[in-house]
C-alpha atoms as a printed R data frame, in Angstrom:
    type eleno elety resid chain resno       x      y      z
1   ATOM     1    CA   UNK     A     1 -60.194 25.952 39.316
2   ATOM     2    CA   UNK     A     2 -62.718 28.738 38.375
3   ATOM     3    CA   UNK     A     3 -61.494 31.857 36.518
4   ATOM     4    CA   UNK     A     4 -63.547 34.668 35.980
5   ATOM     5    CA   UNK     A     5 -61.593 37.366 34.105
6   ATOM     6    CA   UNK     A     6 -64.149 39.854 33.236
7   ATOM     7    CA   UNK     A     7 -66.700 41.152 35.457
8   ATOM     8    CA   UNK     A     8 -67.022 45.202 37.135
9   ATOM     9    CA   UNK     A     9 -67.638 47.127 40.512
10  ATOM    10    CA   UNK     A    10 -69.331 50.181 41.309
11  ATOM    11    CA   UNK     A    11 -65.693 52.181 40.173
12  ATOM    12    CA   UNK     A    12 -67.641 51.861 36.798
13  ATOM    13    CA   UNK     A    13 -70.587 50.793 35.916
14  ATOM    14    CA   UNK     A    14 -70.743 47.542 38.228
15  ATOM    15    CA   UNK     A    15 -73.263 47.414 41.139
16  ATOM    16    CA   UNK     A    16 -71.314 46.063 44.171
17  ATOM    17    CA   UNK     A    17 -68.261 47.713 45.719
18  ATOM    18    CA   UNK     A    18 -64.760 46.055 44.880
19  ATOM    19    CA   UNK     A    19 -64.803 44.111 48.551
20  ATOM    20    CA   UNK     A    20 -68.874 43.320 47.708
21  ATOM    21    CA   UNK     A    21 -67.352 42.067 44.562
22  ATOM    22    CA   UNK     A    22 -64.416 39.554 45.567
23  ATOM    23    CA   UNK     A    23 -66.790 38.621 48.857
24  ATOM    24    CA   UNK     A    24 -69.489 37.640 46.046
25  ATOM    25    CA   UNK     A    25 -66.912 35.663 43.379
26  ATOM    26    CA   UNK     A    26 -65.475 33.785 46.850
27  ATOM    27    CA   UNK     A    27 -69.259 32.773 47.547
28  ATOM    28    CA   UNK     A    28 -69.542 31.778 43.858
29  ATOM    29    CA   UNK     A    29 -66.324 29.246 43.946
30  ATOM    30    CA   UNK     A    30 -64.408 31.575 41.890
31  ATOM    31    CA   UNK     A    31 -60.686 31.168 42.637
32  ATOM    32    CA   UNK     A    32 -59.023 33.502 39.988
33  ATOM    33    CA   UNK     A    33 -60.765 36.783 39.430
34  ATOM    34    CA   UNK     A    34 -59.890 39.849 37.235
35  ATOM    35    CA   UNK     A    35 -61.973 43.044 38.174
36  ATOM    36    CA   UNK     A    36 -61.790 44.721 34.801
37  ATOM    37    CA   UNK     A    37 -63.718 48.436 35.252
38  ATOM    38    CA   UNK     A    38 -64.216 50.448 32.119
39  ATOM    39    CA   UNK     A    39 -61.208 52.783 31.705
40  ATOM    40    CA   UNK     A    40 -60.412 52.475 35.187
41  ATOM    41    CA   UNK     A    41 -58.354 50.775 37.728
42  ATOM    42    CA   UNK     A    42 -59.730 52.241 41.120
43  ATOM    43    CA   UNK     A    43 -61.070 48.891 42.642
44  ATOM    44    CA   UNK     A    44 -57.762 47.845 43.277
45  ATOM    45    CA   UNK     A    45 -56.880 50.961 45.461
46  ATOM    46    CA   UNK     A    46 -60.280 49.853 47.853
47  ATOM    47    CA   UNK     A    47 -58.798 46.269 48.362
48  ATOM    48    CA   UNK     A    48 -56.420 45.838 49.868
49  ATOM    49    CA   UNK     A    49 -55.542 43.369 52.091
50  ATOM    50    CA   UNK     A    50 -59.288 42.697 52.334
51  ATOM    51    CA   UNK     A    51 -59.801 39.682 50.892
52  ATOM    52    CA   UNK     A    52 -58.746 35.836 51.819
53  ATOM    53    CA   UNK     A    53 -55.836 35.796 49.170
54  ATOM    54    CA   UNK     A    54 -55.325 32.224 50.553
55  ATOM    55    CA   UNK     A    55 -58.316 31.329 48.586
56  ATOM    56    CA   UNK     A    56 -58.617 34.316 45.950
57  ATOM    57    CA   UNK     A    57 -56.165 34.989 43.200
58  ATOM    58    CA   UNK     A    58 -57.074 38.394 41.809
59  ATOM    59    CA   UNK     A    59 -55.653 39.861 39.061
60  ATOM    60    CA   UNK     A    60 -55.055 43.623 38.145
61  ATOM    61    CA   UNK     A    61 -57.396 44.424 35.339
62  ATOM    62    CA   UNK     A    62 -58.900 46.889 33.026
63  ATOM    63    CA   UNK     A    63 -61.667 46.899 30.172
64  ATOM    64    CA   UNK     A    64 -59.924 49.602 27.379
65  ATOM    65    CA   UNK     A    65 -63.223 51.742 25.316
66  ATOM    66    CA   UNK     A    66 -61.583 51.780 21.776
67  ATOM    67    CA   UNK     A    67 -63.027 51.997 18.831
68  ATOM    68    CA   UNK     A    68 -62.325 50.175 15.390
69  ATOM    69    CA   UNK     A    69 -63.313 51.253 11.661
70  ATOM    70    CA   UNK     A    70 -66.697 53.423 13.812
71  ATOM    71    CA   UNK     A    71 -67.500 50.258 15.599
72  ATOM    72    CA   UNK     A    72 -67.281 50.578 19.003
73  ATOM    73    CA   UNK     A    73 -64.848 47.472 20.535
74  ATOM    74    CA   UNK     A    74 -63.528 46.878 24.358
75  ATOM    75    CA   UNK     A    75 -60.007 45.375 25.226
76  ATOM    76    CA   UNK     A    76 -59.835 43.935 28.183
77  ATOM    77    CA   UNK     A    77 -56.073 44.164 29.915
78  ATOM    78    CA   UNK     A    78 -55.277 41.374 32.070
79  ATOM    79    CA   UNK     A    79 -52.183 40.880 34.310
80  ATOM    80    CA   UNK     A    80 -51.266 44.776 33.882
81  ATOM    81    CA   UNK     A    81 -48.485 46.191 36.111
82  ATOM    82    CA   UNK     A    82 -50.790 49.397 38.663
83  ATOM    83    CA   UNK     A    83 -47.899 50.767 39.165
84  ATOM    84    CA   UNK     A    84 -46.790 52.583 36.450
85  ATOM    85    CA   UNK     A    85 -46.862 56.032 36.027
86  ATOM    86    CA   UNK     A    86 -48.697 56.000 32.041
87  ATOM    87    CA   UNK     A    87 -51.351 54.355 33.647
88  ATOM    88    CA   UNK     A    88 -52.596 57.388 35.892
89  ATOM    89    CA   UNK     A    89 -52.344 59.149 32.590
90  ATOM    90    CA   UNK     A    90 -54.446 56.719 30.297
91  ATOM    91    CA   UNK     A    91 -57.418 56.694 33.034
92  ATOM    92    CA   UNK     A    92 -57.275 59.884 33.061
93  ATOM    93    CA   UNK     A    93 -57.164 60.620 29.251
94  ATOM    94    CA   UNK     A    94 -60.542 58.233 28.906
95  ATOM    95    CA   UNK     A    95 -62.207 59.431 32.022
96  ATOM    96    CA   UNK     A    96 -62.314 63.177 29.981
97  ATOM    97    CA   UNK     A    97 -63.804 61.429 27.394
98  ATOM    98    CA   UNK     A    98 -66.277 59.440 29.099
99  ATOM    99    CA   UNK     A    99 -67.450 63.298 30.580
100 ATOM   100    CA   UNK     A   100 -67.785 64.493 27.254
101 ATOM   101    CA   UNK     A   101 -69.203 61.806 25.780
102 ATOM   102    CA   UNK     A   102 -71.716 61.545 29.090
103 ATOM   103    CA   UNK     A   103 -72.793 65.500 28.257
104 ATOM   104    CA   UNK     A   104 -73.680 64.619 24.764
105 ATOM   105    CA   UNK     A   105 -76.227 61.532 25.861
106 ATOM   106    CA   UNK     A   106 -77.589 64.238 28.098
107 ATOM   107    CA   UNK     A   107 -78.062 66.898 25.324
108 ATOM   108    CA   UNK     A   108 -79.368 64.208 23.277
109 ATOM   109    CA   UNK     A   109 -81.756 62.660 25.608
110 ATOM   110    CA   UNK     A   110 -82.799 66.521 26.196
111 ATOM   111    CA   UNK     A   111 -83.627 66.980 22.353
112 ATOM   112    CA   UNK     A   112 -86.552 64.128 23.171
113 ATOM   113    CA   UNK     A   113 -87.664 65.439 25.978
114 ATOM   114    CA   UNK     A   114 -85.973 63.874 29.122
115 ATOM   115    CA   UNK     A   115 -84.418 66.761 30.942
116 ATOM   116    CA   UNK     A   116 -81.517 66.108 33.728
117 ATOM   117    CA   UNK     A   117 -80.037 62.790 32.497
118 ATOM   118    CA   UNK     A   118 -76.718 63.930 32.785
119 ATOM   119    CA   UNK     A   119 -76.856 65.364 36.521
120 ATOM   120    CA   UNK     A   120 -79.018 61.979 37.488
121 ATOM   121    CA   UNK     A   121 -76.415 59.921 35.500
122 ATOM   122    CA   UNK     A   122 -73.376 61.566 37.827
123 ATOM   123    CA   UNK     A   123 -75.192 60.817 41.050
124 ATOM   124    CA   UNK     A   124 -75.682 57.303 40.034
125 ATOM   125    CA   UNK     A   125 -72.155 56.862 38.902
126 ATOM   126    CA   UNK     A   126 -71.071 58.177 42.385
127 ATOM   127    CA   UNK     A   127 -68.030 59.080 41.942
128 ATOM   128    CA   UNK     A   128 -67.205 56.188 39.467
129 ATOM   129    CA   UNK     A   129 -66.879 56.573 35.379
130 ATOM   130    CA   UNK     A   130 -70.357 57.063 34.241
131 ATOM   131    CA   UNK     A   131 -71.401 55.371 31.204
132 ATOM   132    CA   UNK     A   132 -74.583 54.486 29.223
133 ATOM   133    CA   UNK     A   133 -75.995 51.986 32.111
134 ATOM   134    CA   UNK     A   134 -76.310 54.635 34.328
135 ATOM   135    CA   UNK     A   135 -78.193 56.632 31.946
136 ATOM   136    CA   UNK     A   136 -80.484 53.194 31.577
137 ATOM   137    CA   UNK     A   137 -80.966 53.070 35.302
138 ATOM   138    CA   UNK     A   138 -82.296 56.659 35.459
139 ATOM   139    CA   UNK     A   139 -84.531 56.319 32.318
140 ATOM   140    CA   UNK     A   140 -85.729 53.254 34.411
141 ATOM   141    CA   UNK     A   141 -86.408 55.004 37.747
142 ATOM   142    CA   UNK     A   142 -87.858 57.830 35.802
143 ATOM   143    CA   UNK     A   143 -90.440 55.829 34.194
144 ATOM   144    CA   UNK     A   144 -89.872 56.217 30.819
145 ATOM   145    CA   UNK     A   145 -88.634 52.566 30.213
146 ATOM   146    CA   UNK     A   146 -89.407 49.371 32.007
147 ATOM   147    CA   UNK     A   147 -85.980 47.759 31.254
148 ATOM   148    CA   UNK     A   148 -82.244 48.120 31.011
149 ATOM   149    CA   UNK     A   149 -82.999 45.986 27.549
150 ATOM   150    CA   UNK     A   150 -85.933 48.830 26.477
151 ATOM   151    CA   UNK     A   151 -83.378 52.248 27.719
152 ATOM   152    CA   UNK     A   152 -80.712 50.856 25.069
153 ATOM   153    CA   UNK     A   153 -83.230 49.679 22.327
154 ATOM   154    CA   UNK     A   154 -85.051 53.449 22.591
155 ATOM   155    CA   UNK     A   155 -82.577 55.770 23.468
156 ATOM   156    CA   UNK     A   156 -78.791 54.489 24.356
157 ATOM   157    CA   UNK     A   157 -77.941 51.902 21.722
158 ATOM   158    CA   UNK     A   158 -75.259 52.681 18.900
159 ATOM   159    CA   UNK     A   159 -77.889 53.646 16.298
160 ATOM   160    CA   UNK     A   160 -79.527 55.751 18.802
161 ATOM   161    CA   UNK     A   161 -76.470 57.463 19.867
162 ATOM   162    CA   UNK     A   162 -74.462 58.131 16.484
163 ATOM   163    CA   UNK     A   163 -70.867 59.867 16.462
164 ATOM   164    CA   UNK     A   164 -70.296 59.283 20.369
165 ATOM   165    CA   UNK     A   165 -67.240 56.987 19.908
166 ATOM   166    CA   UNK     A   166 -65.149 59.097 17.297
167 ATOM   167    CA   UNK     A   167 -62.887 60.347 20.725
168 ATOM   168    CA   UNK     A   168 -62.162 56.515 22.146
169 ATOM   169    CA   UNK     A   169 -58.623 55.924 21.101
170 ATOM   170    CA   UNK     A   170 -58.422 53.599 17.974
171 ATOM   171    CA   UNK     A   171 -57.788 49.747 18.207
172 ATOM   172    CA   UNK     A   172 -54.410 49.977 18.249
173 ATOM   173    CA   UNK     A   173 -53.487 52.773 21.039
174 ATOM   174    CA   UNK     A   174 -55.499 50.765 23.064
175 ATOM   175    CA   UNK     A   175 -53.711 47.344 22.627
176 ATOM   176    CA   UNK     A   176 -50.645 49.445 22.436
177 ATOM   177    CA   UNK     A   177 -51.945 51.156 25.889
178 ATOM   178    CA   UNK     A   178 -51.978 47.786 27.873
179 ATOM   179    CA   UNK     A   179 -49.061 46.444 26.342
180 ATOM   180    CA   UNK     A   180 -47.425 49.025 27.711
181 ATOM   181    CA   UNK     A   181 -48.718 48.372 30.919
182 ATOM   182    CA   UNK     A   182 -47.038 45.164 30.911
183 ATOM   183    CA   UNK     A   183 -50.315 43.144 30.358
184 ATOM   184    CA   UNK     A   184 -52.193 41.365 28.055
185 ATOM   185    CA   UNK     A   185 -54.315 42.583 25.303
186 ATOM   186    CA   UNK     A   186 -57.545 41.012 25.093
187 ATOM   187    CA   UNK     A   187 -60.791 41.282 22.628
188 ATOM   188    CA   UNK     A   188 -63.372 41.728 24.982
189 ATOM   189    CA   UNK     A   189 -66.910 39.640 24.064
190 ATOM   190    CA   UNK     A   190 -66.612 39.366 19.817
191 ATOM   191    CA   UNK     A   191 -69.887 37.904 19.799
192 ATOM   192    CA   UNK     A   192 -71.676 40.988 21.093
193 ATOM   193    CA   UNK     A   193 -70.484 43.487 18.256
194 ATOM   194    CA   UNK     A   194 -72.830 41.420 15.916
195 ATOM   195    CA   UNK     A   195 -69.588 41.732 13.119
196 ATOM   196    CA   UNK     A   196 -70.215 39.163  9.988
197 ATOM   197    CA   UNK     A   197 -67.875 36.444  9.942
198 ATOM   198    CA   UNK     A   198 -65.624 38.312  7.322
199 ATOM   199    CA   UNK     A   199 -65.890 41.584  9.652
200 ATOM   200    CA   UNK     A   200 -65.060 39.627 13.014
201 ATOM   201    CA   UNK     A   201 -61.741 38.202 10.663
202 ATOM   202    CA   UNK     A   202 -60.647 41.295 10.092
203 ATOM   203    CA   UNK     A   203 -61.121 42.706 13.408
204 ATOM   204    CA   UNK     A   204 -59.257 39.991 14.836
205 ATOM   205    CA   UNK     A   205 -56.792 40.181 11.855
206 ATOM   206    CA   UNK     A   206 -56.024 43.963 12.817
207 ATOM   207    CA   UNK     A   207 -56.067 43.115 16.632
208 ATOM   208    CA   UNK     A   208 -53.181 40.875 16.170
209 ATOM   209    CA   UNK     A   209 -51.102 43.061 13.633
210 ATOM   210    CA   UNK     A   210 -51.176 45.382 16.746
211 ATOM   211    CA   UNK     A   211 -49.720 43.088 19.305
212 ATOM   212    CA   UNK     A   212 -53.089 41.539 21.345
213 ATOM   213    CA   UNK     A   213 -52.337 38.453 22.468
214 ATOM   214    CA   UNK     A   214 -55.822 36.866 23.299
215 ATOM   215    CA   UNK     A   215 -59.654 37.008 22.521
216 ATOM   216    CA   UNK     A   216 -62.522 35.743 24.700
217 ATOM   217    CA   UNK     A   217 -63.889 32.585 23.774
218 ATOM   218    CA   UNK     A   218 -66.803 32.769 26.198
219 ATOM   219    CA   UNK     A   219 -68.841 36.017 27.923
220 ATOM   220    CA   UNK     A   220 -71.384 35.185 30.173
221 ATOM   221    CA   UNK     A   221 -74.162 32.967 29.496
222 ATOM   222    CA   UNK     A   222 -73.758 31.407 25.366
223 ATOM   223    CA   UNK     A   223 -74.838 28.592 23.628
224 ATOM   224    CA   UNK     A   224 -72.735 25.587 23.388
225 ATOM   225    CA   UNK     A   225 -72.746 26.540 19.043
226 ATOM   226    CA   UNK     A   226 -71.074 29.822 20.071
227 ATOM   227    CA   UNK     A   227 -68.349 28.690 22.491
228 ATOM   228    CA   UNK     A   228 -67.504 26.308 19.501
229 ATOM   229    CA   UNK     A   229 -67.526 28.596 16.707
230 ATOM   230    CA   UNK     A   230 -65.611 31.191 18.683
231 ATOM   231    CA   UNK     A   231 -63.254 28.548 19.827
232 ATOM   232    CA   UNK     A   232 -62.248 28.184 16.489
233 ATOM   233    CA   UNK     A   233 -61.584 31.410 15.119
234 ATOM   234    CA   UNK     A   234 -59.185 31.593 18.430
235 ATOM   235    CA   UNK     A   235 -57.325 28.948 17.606
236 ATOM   236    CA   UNK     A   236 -57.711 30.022 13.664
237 ATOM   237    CA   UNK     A   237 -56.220 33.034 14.570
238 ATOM   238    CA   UNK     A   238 -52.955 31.594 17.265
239 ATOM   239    CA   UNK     A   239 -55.250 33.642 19.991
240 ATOM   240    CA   UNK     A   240 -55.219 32.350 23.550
241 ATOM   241    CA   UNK     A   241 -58.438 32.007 25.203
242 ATOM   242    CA   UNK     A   242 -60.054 33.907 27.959
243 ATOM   243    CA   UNK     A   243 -63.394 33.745 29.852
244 ATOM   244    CA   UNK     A   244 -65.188 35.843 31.968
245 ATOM   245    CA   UNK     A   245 -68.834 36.210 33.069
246 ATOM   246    CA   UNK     A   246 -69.036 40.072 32.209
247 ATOM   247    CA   UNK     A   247 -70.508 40.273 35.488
248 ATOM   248    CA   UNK     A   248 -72.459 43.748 36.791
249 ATOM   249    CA   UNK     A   249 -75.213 43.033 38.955
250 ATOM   250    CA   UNK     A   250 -76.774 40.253 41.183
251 ATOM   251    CA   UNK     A   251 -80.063 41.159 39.196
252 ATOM   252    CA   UNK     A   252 -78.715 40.296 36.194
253 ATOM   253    CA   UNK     A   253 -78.415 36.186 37.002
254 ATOM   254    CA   UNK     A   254 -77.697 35.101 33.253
255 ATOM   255    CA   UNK     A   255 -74.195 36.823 33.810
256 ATOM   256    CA   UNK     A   256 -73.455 35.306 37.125
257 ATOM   257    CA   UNK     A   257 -69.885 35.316 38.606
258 ATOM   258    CA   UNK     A   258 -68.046 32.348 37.527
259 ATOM   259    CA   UNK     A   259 -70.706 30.880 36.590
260 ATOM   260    CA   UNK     A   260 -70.226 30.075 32.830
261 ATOM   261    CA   UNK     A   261 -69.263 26.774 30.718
262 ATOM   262    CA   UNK     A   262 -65.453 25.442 30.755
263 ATOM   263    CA   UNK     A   263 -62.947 26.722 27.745
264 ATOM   264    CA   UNK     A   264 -62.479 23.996 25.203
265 ATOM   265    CA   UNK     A   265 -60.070 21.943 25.716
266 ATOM   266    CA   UNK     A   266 -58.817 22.946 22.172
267 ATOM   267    CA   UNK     A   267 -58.000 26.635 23.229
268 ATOM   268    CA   UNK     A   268 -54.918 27.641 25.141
269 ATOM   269    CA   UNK     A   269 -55.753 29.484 27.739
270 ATOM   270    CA   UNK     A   270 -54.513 33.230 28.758
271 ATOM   271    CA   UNK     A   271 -53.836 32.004 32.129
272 ATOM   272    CA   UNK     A   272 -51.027 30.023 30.856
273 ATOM   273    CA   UNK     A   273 -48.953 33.424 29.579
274 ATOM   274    CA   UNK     A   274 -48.596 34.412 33.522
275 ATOM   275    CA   UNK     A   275 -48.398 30.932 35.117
276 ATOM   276    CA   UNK     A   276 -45.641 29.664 33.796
């Protein structure tokens, strides 16, 4: 049994459409699947009956922009309930903030030179949240970088972009958020924050005081030394464990849907909490 509980459509910043999506996770032998947009949940509304739920499980999902002590961090929400009315209301409060935080990477791309980023960013998006890989896809077709690696390194990475996350609610309205929702609080991808060991304690330390539940022990492609260590501090910690490929784009193969290593057998996983 495959379960892929992190990957995105084109309702953020995801290449395929929702039904391009499930199609492509079916292809891949992926049997449980949680589409988990950035700050939204507007995949699910394009599904459906679509999809061969005789072979598919999906799962409602969400990926939460929060920030913690000026570090940017992402919750994912798993198993959250679409139908409540707060949730309308949370999209909406961090789809105004994705805007405003959209129009500042514009002015600031402006300031060196590279005019229109913002209104080439909103096409791109088309219709869905924008967010900084849009931005990387125009610097891209624009010619001033050669890769989605070179746009963040230059111009969209946190150094680059300073004082963009202070308006992402803080860890703990975003936990609070999805619990809330009736779902499952989980740290999206630790190992990508590049947090010390002490710093990646605490974080996980403070995640827990306010009620998450789970942390992901594997994101895409990792060594086996990662999985390990990570599957540790889970465990260290009385997390559950969750996996997902992160998945955006058939071009990016390294991230491919379900196509990542097995949990430990050590780690409980999140699946557990809603299949009992």
């Amino acid at each position: 049994m495959v379960y892929d509980l992190h990957c995105h459509s084109n309702a953020s910043d995801g290449e395929l459409s929702p039904l391009q999506l499930v199609s492509r996770a079916i292809d891949k032998g992926v049997r449980v699947l949680a589409i988990t947009d950035h700050d939204t949940v507007a995949a699910y509304t394009c599904l459906d009956n679509r999809y061969d739920k005789d072979y598919l499980t999906l799962i409602p999902g969400i990926e939460i922009s929060a920030v913690w002590r000026r570090q940017s961090i992402h919750v994912v929400g798993l198993n959250i309930n679409l139908h409540l009315s707060q949730l309308a209301e949370i999209v909406q409060s961090q789809a105004q903030v994705r805007e405003c935080r959209a129009r500042m990477i514009g002015d600031k791309l402006a300031k060196r030179g590279i005019n229109d980023a913002y209104e080439e960013a909103l096409k791109l998006a088309d219709g869905g949240m924008i967010g900084r890989p849009h931005f990387a896809q125009f610097l891209m077709s624009s010619g001033y970088v050669k890769s989605l690696d070179e746009a963040f390194n230059r111009y969209l990475g946190d150094t680059k972009l300073s004082g963009l996350n202070k308006n992402w609610p803080d860890l703990e309205q975003a936990v609070g958020w999805i619990t809330d929702l009736g779902g499952i609080a989980v740290l999206a991808h630790p190992n990508k924050y590049k947090l010390t060991r002490t710093k990646l304690h605490q974080l996980l330390s403070d995640f827990k005081t306010a009620g998450g539940q789970a942390m992901e022990v594997i994101s895409g492609s990792q060594t086996p030394d990662v999985t390990d260590n990570l599957a540790d501090v889970c465990i260290s910690f009385d997390l559950y464990a969750s996996c997902g490929s992160d998945f955006h784009s058939p071009q990016q193969q390294w991230i491919e849907l379900g196509k990542f290593s097995n949990l430990p057998k050590k780690c409980r996983p999140v699946w557990s909490l809603w299949e009992t």
